[in-house]
DOMI-432944 format. One line per field, with one value per residue: x negated, y negated, z of N, C-alpha, C in turn; residue in one letter; residue number from 1. Coordinates in nm, 4 decimals. Layout:
N
n.u <- [X	...]
n.v <- [Y	...]
n.w <- [Z	...]
ca.u <- [X	...]
ca.v <- [Y	...]
ca.w <- [Z	...]
c.u <- [X	...]
c.v <- [Y	...]
c.w <- [Z	...]
code <- [A	...]
pos <- [NUM	...]
! end
This chain:
56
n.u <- [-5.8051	-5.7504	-5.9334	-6.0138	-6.0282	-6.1698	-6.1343	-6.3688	-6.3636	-6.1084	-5.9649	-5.7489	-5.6759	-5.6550	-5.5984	-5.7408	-5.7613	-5.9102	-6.0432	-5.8276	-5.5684	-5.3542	-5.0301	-4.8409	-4.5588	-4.4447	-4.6239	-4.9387	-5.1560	-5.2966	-5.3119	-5.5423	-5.8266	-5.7253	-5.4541	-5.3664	-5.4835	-5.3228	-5.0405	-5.0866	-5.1637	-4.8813	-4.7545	-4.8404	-5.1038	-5.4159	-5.7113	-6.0177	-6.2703	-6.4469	-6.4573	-6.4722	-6.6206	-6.6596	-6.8149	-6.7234]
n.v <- [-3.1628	-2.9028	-2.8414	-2.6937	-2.6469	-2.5112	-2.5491	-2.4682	-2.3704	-2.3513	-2.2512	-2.2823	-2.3980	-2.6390	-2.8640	-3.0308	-3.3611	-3.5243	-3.6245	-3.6896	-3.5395	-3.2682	-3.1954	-2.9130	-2.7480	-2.8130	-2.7924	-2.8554	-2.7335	-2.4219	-2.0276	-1.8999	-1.9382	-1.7849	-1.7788	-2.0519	-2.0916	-1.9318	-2.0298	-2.2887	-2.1660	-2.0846	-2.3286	-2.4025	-2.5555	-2.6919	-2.5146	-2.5676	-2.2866	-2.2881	-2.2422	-2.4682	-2.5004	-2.5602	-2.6621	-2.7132]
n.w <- [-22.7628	-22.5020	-22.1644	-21.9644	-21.6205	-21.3535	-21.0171	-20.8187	-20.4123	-20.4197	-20.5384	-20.7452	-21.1036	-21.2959	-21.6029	-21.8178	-22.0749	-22.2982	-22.0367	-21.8604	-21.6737	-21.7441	-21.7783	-21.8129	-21.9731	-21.7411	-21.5277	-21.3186	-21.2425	-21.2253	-21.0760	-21.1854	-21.4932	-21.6738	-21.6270	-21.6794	-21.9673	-22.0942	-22.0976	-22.2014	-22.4286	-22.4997	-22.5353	-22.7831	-22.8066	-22.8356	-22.6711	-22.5389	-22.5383	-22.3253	-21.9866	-21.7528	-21.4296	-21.1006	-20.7761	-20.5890]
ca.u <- [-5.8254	-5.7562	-6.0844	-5.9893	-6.1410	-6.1741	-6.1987	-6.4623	-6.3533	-5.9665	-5.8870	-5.6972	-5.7307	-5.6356	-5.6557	-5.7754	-5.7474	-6.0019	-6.0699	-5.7213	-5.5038	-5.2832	-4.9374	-4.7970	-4.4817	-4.3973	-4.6932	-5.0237	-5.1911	-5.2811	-5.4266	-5.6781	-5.8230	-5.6379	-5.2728	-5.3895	-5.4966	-5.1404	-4.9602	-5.1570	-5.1267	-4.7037	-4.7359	-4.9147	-5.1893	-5.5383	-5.7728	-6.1836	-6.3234	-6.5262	-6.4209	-6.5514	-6.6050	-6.6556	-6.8449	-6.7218]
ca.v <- [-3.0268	-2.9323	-2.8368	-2.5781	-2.6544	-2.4476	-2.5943	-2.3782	-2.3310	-2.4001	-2.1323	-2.3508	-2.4182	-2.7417	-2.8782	-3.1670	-3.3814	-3.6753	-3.6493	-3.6889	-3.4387	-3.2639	-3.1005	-2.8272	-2.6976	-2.9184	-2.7726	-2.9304	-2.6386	-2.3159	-1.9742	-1.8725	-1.9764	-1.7029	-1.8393	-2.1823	-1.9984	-1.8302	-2.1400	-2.3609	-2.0890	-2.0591	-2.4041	-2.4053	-2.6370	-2.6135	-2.5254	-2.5328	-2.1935	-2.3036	-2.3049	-2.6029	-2.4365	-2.6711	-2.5877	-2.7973]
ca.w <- [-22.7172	-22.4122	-22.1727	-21.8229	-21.5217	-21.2138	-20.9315	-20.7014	-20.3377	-20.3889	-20.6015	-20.8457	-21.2593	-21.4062	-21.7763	-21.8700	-22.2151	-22.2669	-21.8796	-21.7925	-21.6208	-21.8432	-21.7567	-21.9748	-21.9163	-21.6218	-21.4465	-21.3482	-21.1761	-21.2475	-20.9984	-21.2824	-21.5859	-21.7824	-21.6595	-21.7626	-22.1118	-22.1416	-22.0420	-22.3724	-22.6039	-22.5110	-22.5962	-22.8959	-22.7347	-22.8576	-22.5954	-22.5573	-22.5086	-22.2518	-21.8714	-21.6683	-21.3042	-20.9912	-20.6945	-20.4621]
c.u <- [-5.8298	-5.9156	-5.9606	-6.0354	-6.0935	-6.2084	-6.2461	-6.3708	-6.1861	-5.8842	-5.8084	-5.7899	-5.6289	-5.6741	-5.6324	-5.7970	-5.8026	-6.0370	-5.9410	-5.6603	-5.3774	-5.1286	-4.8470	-4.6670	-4.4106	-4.5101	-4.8161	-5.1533	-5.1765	-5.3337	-5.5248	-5.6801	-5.7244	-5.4717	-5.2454	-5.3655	-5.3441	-5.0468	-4.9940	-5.0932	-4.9748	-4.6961	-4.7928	-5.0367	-5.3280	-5.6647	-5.9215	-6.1727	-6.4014	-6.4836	-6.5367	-6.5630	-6.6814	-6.7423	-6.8132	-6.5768]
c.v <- [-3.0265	-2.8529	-2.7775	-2.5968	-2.6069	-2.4663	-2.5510	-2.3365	-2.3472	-2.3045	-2.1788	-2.4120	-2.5646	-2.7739	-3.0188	-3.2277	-3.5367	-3.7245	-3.6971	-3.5683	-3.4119	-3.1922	-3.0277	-2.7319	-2.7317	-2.8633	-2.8375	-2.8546	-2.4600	-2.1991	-1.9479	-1.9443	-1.9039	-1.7185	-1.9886	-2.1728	-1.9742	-1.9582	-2.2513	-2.2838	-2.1165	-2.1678	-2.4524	-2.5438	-2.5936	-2.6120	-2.4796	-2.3603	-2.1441	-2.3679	-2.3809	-2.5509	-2.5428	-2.5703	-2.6296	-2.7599]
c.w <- [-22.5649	-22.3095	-21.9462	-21.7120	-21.4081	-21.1072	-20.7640	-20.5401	-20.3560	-20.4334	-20.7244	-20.9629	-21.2806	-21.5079	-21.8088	-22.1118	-22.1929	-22.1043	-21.8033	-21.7487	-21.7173	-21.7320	-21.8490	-21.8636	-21.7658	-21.4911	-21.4569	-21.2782	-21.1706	-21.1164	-21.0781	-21.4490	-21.7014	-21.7720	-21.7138	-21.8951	-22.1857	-22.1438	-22.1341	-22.4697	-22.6345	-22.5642	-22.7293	-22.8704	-22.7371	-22.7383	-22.5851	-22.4770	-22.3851	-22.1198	-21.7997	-21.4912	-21.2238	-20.8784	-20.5460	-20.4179]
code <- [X	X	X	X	X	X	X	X	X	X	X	X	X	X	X	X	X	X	X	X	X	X	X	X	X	X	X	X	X	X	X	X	X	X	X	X	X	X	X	X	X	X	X	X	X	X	X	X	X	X	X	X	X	X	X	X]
pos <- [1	2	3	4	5	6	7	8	9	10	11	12	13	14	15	16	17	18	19	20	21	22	23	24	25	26	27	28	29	30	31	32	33	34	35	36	37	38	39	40	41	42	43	44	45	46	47	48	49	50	51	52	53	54	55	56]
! end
């Protein structure tokens, strides 16, 4: 499953799978969690519910 994470001052979403970096669709970087979201689902890619947000 994959698991969203937002990382705080940068503005950018990545998605991680077992703590690796995932790339979906030849991308590895999203601007929000909800184009991350859209960008799983197109792929039929199951993803946690639960965004991971950063503060750093």
């Amino acid at each position: 499953m994959l698991r969203i994470v937002s990382l705080g001052q940068t503005g950018l979403c990545v998605m991680l799978r077992d703590g690796e970096l995932v790339t979906v669709s030849g991308r590895c970087h999203w601007n929000s969690p909800s184009d991350a979201l859209r960008s799983a689902q197109a792929e039929k890619m199951p993803v946690s519910d639960m965004v991971i947000r950063t503060i750093v």
